[in-house]
C-alpha positions in Angstrom: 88.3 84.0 87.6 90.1 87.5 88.1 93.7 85.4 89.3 94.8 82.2 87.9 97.0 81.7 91.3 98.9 78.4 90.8 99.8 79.5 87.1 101.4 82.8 88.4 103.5 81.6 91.0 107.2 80.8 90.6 108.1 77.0 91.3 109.7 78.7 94.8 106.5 80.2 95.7 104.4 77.3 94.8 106.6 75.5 97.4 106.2 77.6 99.7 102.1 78.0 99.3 101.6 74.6 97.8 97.9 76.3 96.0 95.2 74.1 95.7 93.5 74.3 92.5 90.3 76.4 92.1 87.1 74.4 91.0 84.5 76.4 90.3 81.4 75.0 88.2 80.4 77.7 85.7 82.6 78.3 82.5 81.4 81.4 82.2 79.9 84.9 84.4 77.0 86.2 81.4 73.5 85.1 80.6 72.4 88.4 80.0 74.0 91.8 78.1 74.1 93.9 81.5 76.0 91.1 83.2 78.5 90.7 80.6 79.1 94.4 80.6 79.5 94.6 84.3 81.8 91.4 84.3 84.3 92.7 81.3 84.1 96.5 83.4 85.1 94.5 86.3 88.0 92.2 84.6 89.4 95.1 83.1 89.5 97.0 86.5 91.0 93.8 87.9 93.9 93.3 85.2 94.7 97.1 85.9 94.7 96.6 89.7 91.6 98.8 90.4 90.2 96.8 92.8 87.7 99.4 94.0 86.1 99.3 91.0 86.2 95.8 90.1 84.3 95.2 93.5 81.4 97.7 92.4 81.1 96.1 88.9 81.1 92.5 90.1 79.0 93.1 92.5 76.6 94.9 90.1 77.0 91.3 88.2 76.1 89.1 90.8 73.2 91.1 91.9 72.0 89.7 88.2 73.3 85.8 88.7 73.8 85.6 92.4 75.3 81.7 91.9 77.8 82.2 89.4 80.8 81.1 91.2 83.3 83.3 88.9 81.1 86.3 89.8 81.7 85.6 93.8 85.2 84.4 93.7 86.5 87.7 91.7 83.9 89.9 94.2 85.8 87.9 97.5 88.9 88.8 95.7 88.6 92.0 95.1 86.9 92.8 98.4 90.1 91.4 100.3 92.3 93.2 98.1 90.7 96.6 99.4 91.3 95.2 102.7 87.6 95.0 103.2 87.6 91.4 104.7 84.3 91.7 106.1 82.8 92.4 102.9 84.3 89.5 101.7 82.9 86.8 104.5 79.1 86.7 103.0 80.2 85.7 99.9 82.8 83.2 100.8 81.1 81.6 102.9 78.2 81.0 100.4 81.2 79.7 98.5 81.9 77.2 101.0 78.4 76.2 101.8 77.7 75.6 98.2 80.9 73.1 97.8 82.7 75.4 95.4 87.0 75.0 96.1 88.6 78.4 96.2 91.5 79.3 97.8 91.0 82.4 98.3 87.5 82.0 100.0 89.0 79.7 102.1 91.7 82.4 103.2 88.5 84.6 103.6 87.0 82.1 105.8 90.1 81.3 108.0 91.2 85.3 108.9 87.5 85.7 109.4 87.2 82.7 111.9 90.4 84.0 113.7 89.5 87.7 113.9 86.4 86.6 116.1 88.2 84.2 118.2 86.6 81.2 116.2 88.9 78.9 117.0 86.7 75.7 117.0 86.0 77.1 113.7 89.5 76.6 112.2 89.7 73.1 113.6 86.9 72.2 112.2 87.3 73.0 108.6 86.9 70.1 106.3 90.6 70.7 104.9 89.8 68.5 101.5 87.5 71.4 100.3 88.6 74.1 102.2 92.2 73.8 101.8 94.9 76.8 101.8 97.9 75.2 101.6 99.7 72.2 103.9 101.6 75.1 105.8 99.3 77.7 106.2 96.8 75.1 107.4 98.8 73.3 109.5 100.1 76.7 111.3 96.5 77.7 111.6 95.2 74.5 113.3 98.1 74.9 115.7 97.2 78.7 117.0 93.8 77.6 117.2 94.8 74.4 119.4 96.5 77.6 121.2 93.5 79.7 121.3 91.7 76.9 123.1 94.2 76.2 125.8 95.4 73.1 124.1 99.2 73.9 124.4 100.3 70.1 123.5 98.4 69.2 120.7 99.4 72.9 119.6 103.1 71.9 120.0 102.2 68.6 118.2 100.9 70.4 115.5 103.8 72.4 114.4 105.9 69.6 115.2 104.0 67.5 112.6 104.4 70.5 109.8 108.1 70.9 110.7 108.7 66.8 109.5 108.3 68.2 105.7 111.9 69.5 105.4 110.8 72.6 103.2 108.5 73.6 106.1 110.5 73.0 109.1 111.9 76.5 109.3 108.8 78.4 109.3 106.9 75.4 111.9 109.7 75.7 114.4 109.8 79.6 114.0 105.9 79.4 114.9 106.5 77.0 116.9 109.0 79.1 119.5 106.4 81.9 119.2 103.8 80.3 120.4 106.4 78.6 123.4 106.7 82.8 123.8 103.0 83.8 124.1 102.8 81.4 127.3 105.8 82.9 129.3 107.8 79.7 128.2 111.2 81.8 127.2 113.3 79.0 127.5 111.5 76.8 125.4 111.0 79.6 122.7 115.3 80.2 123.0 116.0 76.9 122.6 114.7 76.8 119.7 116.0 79.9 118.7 119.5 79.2 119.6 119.6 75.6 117.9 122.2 74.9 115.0 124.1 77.9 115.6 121.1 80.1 116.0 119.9 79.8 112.2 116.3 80.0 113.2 116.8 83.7 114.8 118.7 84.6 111.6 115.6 83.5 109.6 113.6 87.0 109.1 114.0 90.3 110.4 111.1 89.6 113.0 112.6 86.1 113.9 115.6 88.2 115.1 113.7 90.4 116.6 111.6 87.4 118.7 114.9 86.2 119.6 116.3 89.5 121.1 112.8 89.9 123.3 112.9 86.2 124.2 116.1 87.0 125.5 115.3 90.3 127.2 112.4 88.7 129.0 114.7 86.0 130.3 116.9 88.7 132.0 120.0 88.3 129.7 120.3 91.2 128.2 123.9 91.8 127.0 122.8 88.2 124.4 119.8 90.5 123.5 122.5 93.3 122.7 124.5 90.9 121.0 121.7 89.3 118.5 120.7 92.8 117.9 124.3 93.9 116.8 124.5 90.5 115.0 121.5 90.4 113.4 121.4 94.5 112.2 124.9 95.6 112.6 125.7 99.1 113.7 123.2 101.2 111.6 119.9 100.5 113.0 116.8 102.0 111.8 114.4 103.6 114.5 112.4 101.0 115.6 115.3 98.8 116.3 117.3 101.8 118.0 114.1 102.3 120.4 114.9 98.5 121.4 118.6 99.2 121.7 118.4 102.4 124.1 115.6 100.5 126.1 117.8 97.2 126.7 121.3 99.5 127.2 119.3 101.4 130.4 118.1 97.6 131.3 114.7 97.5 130.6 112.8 94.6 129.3 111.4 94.0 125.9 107.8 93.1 126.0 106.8 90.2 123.5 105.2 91.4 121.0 105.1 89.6 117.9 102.8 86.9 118.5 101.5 87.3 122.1 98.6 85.9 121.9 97.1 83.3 119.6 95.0 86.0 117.3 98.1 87.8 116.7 99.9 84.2 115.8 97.4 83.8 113.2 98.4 87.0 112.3 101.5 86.2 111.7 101.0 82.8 109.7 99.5 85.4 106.7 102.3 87.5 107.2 104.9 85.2 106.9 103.2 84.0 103.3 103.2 87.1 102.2 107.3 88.0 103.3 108.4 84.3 101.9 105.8 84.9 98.8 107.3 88.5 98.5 109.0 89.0 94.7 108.4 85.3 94.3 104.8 85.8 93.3 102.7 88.4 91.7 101.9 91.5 93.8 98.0 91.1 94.2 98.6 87.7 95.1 100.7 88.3 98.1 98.6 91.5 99.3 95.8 89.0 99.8 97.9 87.6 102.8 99.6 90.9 103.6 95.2 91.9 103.9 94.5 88.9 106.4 97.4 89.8 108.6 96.3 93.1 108.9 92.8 92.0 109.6 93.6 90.2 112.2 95.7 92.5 113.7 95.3 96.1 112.6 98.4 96.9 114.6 100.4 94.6 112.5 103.0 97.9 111.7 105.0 95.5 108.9 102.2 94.1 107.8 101.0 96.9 106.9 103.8 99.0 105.2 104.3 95.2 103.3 100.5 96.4 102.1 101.3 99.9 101.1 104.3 98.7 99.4 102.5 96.1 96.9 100.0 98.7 96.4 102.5 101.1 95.4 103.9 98.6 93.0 100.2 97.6 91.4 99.9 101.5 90.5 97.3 101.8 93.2 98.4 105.0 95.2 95.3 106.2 96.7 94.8 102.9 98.4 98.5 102.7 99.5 98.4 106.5 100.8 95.6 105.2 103.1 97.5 101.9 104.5 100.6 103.9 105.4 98.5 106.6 107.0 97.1 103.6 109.2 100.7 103.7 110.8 100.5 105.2 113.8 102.8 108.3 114.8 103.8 106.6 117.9 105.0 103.8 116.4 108.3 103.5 115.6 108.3 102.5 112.2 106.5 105.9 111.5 109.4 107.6 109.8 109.5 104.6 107.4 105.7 105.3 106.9 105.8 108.6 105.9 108.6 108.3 103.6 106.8 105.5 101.7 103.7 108.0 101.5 105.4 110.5 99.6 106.6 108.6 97.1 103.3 107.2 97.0 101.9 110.8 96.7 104.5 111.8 94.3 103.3 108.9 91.8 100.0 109.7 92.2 101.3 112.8 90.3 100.6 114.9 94.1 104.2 116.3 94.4 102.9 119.5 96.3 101.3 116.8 99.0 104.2 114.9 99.1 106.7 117.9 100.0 104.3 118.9 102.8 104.7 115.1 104.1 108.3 115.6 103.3 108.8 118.9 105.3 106.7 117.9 108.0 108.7 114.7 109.0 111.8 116.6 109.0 110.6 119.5 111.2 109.5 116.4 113.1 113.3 115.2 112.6 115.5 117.6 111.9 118.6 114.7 111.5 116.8 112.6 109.2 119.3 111.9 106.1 116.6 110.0 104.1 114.2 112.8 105.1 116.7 115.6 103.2 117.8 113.0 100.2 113.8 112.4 99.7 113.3 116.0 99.5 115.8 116.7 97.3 115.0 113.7 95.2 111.3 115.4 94.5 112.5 118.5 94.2 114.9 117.4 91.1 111.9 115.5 89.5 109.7 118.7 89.8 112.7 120.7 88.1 113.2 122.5 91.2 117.0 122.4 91.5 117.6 125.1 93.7 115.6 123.7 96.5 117.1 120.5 95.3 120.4 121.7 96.3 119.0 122.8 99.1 118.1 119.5 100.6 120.8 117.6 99.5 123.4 120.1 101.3 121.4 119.8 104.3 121.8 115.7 104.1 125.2 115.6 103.1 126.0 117.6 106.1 124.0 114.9 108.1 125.3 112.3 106.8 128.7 110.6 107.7 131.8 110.8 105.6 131.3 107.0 105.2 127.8 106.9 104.5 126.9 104.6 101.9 124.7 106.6 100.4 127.2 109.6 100.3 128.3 109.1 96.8 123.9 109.0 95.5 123.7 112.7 97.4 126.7 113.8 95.6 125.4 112.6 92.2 122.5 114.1 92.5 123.5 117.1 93.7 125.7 117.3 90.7 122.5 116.7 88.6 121.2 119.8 89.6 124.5 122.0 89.6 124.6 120.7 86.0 121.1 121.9 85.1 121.5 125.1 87.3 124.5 126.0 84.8 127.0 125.7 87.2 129.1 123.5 85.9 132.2 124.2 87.9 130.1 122.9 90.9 128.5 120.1 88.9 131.9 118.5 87.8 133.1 119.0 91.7 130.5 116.7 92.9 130.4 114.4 90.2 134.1 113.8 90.9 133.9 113.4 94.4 131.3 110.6 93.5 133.9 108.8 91.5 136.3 109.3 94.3 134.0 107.3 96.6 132.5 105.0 94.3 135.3 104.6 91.0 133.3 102.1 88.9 129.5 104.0 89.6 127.9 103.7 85.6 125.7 105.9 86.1 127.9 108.9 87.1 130.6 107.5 84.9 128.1 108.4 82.0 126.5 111.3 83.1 130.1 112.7 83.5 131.4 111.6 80.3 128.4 113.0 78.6 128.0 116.2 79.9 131.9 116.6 79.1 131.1 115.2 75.5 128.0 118.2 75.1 131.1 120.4 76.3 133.5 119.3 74.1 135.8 118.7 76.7 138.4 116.4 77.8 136.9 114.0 75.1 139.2 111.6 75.7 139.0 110.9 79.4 135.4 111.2 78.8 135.6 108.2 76.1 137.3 106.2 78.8 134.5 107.0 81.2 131.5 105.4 79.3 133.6 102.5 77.6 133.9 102.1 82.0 130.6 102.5 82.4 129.1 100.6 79.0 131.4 97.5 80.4 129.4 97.7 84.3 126.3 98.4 82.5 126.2 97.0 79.0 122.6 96.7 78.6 121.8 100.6 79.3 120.5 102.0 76.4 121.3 105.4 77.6 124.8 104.5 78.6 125.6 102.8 75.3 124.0 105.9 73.7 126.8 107.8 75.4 129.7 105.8 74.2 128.3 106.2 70.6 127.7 109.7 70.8 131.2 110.5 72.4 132.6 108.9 68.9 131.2 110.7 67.0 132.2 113.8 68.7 135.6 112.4 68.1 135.1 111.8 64.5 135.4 108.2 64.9 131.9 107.5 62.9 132.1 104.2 61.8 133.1 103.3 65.0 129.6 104.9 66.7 127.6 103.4 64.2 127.3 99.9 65.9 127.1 101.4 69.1 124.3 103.9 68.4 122.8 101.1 66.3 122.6 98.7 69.5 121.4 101.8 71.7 118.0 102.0 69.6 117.7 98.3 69.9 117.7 99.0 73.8 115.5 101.6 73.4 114.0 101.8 70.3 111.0 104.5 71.3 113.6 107.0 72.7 113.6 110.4 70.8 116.9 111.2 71.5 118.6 107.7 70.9 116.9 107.7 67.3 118.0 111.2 66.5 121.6 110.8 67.8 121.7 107.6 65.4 120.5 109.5 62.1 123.2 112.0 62.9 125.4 109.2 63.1 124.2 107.9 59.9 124.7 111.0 57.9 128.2 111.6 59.4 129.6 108.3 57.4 126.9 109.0 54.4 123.8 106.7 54.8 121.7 110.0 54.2 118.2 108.2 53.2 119.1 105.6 56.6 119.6 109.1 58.6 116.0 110.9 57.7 114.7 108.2 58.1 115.8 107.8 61.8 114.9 111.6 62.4 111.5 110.9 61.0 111.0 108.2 63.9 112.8 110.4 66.4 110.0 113.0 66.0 107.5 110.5 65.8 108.2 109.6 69.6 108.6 113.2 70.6 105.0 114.3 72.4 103.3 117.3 70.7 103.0 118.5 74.3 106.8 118.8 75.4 108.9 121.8 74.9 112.2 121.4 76.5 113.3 118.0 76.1 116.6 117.0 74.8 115.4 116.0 71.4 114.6 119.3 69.6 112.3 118.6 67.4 112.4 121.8 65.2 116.3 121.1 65.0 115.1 118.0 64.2 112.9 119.0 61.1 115.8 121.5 60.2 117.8 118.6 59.4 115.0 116.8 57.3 114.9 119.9 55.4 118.6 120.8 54.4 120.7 118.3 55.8 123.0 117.6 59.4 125.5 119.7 57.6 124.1 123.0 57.0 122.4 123.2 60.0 125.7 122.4 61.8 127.0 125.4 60.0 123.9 127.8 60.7 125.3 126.8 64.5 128.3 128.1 64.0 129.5 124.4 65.0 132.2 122.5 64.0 131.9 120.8 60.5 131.9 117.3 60.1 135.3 115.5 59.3 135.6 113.9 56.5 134.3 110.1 57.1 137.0 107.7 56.1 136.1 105.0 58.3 132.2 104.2 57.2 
């Protein structure tokens, strides 16, 4: 079995999914040496995420034993994973008609029955076999009641779920929706507007059901008022579009669960929202996948499914979900932002600039647009062009942006490497001036005026501020070791440096820092043998990192003194305190 579900979820998320336990009868996929090739090829491709490729190999391996239920639970799981739900239906539904308990078949089964209107098929389902969990399948029984014009039992239903206290939010949220999707808005705000309104609070699409409810019952300064509530000031496209459209009085369309296909829609992606960082990734894109199924329009749905792709490492496949976004829609600024990053982790920076450039000819104001830029441009060592962008979305952005003090940071960045340090220090300080207690420009200050040798003192105080926000960063704890010993305080930096290589043990630069420290209060054979390791983590293919590894090999050959001389650096002080 590729997922063992109820032994990855968190105790929050199994209250939430409440997973039945898988009951498959085979112990094992292989009776013969090219299926146990293609089953090992296929767990390996699932363990790494590559669900592509773990659909080919086990399908490959049930060609060879077509009733191994391992075999067709890991090919339905990787086939929904791809978000190929149709390719999945065969084989879970042999699952089903062979007696074999999977939970995710059974999600299979369910999206499948509701993306053909099957709603007699959902009530029918024999729930002690084909169980997904007591919310999901009591939600699912209700739309269907819905889908066949059976309004009360459909309110009966949720009402039923919503007695189990740990449910009752998410029954009564489904259960105003569906009040909604029959022109019943005062049934759906009711609901809404109970204890205080906590129910319209509940998600960011709750809220925004609440704010159409209201606009389609003609009050439309409340719908203002949620809105404002609910999102505050700064609203992102999507919910300024709803804004401008209610401030020149027109009315909101329902639209996130108008219909009882789209409610089951939104059963799966309300699992995957409340499952969200509660449960692992590939688990929740299962749900995110059966949303999206059932409604391919599903515009959070699906950036929820490019954005667990992204995290799983698979880039391709989340490059192709956020291109499903529609340019109309207007979440499609959020879209294109997350495919650049994706692009620039699938090691595609070139693509990712043209997505880049093209959204902010397409919106020329765009903050985030500029900062993104500049943000690939500083990882591709192109600071100028960095600079660039980051001038163009400072001068966007407001004075009291919260993201002022980031652009000025990283603007700093690439002053610093651009050798204009005057500039670098300017914006580095204006950071501070907005955000005082910021560790990371705390240490990148003090360090860069530690490699200067100046104002070592204020520098000190700098990173001691930042190692006390941040005292589990190795490279900020490196800093405040490093700025000792530049003060000749050695036996003081020894601890320090000592607890930065715990941090980060692999680092190049942490390692050499701390055999230089080593030397300083004369642990000699300690401080080779930290250069040793710092070279050893050096790659034979880089040639202008920080760690310098012929330096490095300088030192193992004569000794931290010399070669501080050949430098024409100071010399070390005498080390009375190691």
């Amino acid at each position: 079995m590729p997922v063992s579900f109820l032994r990855r979820l968190s105790t929050a998320a199994i209250l939430l999914a409440t997973v039945s336990t898988v009951q498959i009868g085979s112990a094992g996929p292989a009776q013969a040496d090219g299926l146990v090739g293609a089953y090992l090829a296929g767990r390996s491709a699932t363990q790494d995420s590559d669900f592509a490729a773990a659909a080919q190999y086990f399908t490959r391996a049930l060609v060879r034993d077509p009733a191994n239920p391992n075999l067709m639970e890991s090919l339905v799981y990787t086939q929904l994973a791809l978000g190929n739900l149709k390719a999945a239906v065969p084989v879970a539904q042999r699952m089903q008609d062979s007696g074999l308990r999977s939970q995710v078949a059974n999600i299979v089964a369910a999206a499948h029955a509701g993306e053909t209107g099957d709603f007699a098929a959902l009530l029918d389902r024999d729930l002690e076999n084909e169980q997904i969990s007591p919310l999901v399948d009591g939600l699912l029984t209700a739309w269907a009641h819905m889908g066949q014009g059976a309004a009360k039992k459909a309110l009966e239903t949720f009402d039923e779920v919503a007695k189990q206290q740990e449910l009752r939010f998410f029954a009564l949220y489904h259960k105003a929706l569906a009040l909604a999707s029959v022109g019943d808005f005062e049934g759906a705000e009711r609901l809404f507007s109970d204890n205080g309104g906590q129910l319209g609070r509940s998600s960011r699409r709750a809220a925004i059901a609440r704010v159409e409810v209201l606009s389609q019952l003609g009050r439309t300064d409340d719908a203002l008022q949620v809105l404002t509530e609910s999102f505050g000031s700064d609203l992102d496209p999507s919910l300024t579009r709803m804004s401008e459209a209610l401030a020149a009085g027109e009315a909101l369309s329902f639209t996130i669960a108008p219909s009882p296909r789209e409610g089951l829609a939104e059963v799966f992606f309300v699992l995957a929202s409340a499952l969200q960082n509660e449960a692992a990734d590939d688990y929740v894109l299962l749900y995110a996948r059966s949303a999206t199924a059932l409604r391919p329009d599903h515009v959070d749905a699906l950036l929820l499914s490019a954005e667990l792709l992204d995290k799983l490492g698979r880039y391709e496949l989340a490059i192709a979900v956020y291109k499903q976004v529609p340019r109309e829609s207007a979440d499609y600024h959020a879209a294109e932002l997350g495919r650049a990053e994706a692009l620039r982790r699938a090691a595609k920076p070139g693509a990712a600039a043209e997505v880049l450039e093209q959204l902010i000819r397409d919106v020329p104001d765009s903050v985030i647009g500029h900062m993104d830029l500049g943000d690939l441009m500083r990882q591709e060592e192109n600071y100028a062009a960095a600079v660039a962008a980051y001038d163009k979305a400072l001068s966007l952005a407001g004075e009291d942006a919260g993201n002022r003090w980031f652009l000025l940071y990283a603007r700093g960045i690439c002053h610093e490497r651009l050798k204009d340090w005057d500039k670098a220090e300017a914006d580095f300080r204006a950071a501070l001036e907005l955000n005082p207690d910021q560790a990371q420009v705390l240490n990148y200050l003090g360090y860069s005026l530690v490699e200067r040798h100046e104002k070592l003192d204020e520098a000190l105080d700098m990173i001691e501020r930042a190692v006390t926000a941040r005292p589990d960063s190795g490279y900020i704890v490196d800093s405040l070791g490093w700025v000792l010993y530049r003060l000749g305080r050695y036996g003081e930096a020894v601890g320090h440096m000592e607890r930065a290589v715990e941090l980060m043990p692999v680092d190049p630069v942490v390692n050499d820092h701390l055999g230089d420290v080593y030397w300083a209060v004369g642990r000699h054979l300690e401080a080779e043998f930290q250069w040793k390791r710092a070279l050893s983590f050096i790659p034979e293919d880089e040639t202008d990192g920080e760690a310098d590894p012929d330096r490095i090999r300088r030192k193992l050959d004569v000794g931290l003194d010399l070669v501080l001389e050949e430098e024409g650096a100071e010399p070390l002080k005498v080390a009375n305190d190691g």
